[in-house]
C-alpha positions in Angstrom: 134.6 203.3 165.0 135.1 201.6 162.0 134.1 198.6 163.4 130.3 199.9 164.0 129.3 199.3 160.5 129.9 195.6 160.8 128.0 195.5 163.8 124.9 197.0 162.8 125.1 194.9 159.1 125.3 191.5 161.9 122.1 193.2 163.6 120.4 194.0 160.8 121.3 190.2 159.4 120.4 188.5 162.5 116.8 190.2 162.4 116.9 189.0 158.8 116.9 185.6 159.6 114.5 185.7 162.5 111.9 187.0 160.5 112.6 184.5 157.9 112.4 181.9 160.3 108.9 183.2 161.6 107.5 183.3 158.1 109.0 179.4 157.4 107.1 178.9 160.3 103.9 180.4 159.5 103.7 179.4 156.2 103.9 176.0 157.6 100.8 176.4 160.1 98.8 178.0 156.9 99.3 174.8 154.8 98.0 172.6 158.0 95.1 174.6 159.6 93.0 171.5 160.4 92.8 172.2 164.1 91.5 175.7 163.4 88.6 174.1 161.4 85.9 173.8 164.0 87.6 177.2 166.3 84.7 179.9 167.2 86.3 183.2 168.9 84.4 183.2 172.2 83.0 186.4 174.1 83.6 187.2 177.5 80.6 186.7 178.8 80.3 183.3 177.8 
């Protein structure tokens, strides 16, 4: 049982680092946004 706790800390740290990773990611799209310049959401119906 002991062995539980070590698990969930590696869970916990693993999700850490995805999220981290995302953000990197995100952060990096945010700084280049040229090709959403000219984007308009379209409707359905179009």
């Amino acid at each position: 049982m002991d062995n539980t706790v070590y698990i969930v800390l590696g869970v916990v740290f693993a999700i850490y680092l995805v999220i981290t990773i995302t953000n990197k990611r995100k952060s990096r799209e945010r700084k280049s946004r040229k090709f959403m310049g000219d984007y308009k959401s379209r409707k359905k119906g179009d």
